[in-house]
PDB file of N, CA, C and O in Angstrom:
ATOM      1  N   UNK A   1     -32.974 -48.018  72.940  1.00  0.00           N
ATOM      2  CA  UNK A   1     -34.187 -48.363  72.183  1.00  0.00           C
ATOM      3  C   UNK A   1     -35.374 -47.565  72.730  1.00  0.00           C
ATOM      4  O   UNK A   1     -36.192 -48.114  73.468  1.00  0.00           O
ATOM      5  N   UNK A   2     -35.489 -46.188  72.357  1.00  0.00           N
ATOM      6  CA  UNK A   2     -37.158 -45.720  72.271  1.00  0.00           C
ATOM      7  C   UNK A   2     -38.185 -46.593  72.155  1.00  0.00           C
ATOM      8  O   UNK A   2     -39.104 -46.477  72.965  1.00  0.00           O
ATOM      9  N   UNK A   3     -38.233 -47.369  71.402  1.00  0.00           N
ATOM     10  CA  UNK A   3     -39.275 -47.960  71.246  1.00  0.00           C
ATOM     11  C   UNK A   3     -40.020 -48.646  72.509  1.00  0.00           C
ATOM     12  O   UNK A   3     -41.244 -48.552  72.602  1.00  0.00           O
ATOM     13  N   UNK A   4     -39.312 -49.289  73.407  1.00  0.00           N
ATOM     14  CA  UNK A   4     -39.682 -49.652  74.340  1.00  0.00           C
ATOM     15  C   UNK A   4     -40.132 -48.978  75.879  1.00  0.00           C
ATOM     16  O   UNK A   4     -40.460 -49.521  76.934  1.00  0.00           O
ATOM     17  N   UNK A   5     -39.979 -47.486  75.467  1.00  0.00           N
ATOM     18  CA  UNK A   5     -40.340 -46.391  76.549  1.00  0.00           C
ATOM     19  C   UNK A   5     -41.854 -45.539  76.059  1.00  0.00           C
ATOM     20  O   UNK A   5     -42.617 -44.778  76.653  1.00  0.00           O
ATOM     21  N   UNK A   6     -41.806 -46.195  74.482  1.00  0.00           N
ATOM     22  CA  UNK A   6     -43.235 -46.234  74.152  1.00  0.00           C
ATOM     23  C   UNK A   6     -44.060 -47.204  74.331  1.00  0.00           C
ATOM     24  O   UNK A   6     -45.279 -47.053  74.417  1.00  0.00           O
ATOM     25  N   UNK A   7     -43.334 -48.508  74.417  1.00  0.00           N
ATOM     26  CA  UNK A   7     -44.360 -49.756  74.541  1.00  0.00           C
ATOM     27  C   UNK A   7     -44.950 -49.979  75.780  1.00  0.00           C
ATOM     28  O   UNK A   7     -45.819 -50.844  75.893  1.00  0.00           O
ATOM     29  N   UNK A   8     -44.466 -49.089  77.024  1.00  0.00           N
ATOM     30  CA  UNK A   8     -44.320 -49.376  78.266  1.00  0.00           C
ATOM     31  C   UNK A   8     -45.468 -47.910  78.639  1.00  0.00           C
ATOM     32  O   UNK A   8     -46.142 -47.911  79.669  1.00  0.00           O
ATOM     33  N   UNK A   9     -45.514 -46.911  77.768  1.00  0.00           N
ATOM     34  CA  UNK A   9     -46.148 -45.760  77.685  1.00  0.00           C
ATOM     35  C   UNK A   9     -47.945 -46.588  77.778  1.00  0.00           C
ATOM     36  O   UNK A   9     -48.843 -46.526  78.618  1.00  0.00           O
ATOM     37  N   UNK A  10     -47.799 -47.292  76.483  1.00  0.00           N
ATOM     38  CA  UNK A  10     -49.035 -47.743  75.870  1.00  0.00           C
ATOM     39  C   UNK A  10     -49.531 -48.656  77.020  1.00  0.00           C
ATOM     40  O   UNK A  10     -50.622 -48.625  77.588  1.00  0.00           O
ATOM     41  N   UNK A  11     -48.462 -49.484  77.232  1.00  0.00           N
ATOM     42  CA  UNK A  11     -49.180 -50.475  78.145  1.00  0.00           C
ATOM     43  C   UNK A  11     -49.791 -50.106  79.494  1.00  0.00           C
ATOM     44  O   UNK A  11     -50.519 -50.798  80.205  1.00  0.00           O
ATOM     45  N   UNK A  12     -49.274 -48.687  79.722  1.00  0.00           N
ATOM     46  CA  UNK A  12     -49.578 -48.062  81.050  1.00  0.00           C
ATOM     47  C   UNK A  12     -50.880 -47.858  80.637  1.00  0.00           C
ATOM     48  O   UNK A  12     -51.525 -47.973  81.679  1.00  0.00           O
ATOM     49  N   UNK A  13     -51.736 -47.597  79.639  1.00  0.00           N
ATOM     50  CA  UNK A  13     -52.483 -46.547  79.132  1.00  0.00           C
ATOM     51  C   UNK A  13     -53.650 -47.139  78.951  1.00  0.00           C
ATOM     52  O   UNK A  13     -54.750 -46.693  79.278  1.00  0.00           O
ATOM     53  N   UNK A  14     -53.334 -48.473  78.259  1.00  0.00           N
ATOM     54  CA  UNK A  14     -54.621 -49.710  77.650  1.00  0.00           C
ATOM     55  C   UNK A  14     -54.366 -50.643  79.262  1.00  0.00           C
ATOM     56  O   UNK A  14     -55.140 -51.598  79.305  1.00  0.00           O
ATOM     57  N   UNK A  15     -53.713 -50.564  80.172  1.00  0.00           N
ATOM     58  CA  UNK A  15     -53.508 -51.612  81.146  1.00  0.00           C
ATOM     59  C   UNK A  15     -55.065 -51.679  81.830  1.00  0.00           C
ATOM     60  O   UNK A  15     -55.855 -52.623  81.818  1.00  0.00           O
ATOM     61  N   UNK A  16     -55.208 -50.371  82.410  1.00  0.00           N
ATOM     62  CA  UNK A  16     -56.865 -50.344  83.167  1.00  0.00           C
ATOM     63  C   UNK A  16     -58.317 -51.105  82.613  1.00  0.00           C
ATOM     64  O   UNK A  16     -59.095 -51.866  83.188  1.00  0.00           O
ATOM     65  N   UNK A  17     -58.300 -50.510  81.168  1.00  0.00           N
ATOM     66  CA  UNK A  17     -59.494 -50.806  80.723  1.00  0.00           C
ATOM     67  C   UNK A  17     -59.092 -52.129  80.299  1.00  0.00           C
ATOM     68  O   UNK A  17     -57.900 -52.170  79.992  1.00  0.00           O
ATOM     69  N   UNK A  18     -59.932 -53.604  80.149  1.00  0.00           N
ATOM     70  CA  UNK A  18     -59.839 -54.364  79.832  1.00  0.00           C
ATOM     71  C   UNK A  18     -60.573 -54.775  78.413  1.00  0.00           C
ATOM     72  O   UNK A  18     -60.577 -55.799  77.729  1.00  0.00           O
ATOM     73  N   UNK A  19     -61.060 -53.756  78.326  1.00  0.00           N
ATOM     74  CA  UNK A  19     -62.101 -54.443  76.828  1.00  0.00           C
ATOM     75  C   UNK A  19     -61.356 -53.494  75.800  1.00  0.00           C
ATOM     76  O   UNK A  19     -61.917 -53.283  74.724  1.00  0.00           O
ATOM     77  N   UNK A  20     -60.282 -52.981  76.028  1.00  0.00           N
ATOM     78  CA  UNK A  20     -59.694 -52.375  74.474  1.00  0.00           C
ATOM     79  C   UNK A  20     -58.020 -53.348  75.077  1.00  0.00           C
ATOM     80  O   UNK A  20     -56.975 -52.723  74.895  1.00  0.00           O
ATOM     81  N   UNK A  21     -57.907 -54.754  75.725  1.00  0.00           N
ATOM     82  CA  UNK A  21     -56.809 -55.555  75.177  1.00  0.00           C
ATOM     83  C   UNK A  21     -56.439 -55.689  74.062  1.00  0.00           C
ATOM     84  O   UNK A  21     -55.309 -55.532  73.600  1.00  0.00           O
ATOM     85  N   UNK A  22     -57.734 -56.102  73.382  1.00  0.00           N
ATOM     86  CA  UNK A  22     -57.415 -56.312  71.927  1.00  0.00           C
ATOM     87  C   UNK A  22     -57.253 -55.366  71.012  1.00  0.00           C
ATOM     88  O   UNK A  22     -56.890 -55.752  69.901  1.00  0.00           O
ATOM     89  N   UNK A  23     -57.503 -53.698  71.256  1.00  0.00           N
ATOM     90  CA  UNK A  23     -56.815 -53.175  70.810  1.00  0.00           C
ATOM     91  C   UNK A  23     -56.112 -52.418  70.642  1.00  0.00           C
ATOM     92  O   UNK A  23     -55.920 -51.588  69.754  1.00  0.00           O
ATOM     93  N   UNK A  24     -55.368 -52.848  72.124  1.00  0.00           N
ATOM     94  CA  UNK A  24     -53.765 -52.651  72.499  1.00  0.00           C
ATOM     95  C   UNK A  24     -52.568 -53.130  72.046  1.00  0.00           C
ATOM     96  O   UNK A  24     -51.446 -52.703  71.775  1.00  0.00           O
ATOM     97  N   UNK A  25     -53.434 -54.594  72.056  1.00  0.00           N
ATOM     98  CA  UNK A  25     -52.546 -55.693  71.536  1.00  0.00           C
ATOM     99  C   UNK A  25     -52.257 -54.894  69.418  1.00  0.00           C
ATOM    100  O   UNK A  25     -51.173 -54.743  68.855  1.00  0.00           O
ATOM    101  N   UNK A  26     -53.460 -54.630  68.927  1.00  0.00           N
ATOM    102  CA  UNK A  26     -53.073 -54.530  67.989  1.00  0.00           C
ATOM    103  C   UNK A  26     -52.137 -53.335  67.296  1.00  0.00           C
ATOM    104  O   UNK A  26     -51.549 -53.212  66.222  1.00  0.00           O
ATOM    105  N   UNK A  27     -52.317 -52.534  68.476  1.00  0.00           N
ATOM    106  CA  UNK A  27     -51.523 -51.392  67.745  1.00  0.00           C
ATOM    107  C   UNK A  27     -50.421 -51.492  68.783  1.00  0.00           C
ATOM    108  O   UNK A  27     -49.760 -50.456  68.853  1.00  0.00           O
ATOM    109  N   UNK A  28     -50.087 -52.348  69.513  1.00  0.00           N
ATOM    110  CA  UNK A  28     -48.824 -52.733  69.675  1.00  0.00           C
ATOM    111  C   UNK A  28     -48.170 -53.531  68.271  1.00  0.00           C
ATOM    112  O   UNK A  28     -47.226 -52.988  67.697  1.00  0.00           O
ATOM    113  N   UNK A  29     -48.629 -54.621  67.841  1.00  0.00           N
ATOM    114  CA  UNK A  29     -48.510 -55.415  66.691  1.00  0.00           C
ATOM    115  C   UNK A  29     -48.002 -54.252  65.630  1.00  0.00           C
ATOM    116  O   UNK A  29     -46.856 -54.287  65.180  1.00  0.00           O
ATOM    117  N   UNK A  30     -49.164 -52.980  65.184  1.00  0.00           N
ATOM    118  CA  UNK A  30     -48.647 -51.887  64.499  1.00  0.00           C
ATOM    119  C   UNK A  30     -47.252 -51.744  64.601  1.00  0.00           C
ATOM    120  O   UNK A  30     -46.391 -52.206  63.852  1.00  0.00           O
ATOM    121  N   UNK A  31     -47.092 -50.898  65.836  1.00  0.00           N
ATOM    122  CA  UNK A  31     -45.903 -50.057  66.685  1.00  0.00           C
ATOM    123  C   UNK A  31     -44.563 -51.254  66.260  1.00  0.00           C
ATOM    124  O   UNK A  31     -43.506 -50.918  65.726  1.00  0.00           O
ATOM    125  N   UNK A  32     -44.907 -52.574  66.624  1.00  0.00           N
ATOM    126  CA  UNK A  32     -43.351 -53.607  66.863  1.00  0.00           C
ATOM    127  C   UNK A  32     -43.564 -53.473  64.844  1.00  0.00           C
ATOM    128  O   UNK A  32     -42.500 -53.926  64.421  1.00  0.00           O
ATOM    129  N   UNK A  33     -44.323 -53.122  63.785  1.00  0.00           N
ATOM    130  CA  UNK A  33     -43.953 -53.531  62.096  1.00  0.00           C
ATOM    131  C   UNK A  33     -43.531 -52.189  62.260  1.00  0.00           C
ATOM    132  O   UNK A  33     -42.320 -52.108  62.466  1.00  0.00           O
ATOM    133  N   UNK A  34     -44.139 -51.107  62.237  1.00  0.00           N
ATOM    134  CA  UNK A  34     -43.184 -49.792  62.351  1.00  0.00           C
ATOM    135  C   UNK A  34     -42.009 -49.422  62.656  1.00  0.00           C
ATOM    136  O   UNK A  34     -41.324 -48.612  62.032  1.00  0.00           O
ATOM    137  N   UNK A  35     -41.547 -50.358  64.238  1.00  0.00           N
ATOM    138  CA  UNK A  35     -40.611 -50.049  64.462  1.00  0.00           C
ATOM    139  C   UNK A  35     -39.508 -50.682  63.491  1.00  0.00           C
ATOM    140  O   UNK A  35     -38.563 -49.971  63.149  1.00  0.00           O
ATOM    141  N   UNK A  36     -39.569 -51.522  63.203  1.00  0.00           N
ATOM    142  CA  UNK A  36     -38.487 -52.669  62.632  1.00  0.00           C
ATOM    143  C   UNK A  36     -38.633 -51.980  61.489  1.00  0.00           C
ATOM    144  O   UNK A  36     -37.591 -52.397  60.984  1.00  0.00           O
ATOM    145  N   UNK A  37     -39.303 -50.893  60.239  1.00  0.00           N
ATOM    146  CA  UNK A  37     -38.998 -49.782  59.637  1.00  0.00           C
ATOM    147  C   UNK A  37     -38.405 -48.618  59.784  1.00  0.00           C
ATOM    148  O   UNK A  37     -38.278 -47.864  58.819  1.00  0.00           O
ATOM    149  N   UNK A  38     -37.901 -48.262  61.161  1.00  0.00           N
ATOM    150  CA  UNK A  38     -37.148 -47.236  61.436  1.00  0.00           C
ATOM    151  C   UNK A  38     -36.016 -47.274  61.537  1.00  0.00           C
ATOM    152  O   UNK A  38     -35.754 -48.164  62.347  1.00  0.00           O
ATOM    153  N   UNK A  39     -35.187 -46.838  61.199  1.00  0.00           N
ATOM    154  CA  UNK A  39     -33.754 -46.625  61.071  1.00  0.00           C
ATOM    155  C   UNK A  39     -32.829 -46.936  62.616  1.00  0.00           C
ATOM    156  O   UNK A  39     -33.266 -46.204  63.504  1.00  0.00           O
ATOM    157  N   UNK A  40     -32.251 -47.393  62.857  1.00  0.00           N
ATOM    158  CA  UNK A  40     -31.617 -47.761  64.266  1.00  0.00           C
ATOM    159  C   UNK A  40     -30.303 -47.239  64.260  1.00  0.00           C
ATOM    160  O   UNK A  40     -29.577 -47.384  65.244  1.00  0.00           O
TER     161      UNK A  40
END
């Protein structure tokens, strides 16, 4: 599962700053409806 070597990418990325949680959180939310559109 790629997907989760991206989710772990992102979270490295939004982890520091604390005032874009929320929108980490959301384009994680994006990333997990996208993924479940991609072909497996």
């Amino acid at each position: 599962m790629f997907i989760f070597k991206y989710l772990k990418m992102f979270f490295f990325l939004f982890s520091p700053s604390k005032t874009s949680v929320t929108q980490s959180t959301f384009i994680l939310k994006k990333l997990t409806i996208f993924g479940l559109y991609l072909p497996k």
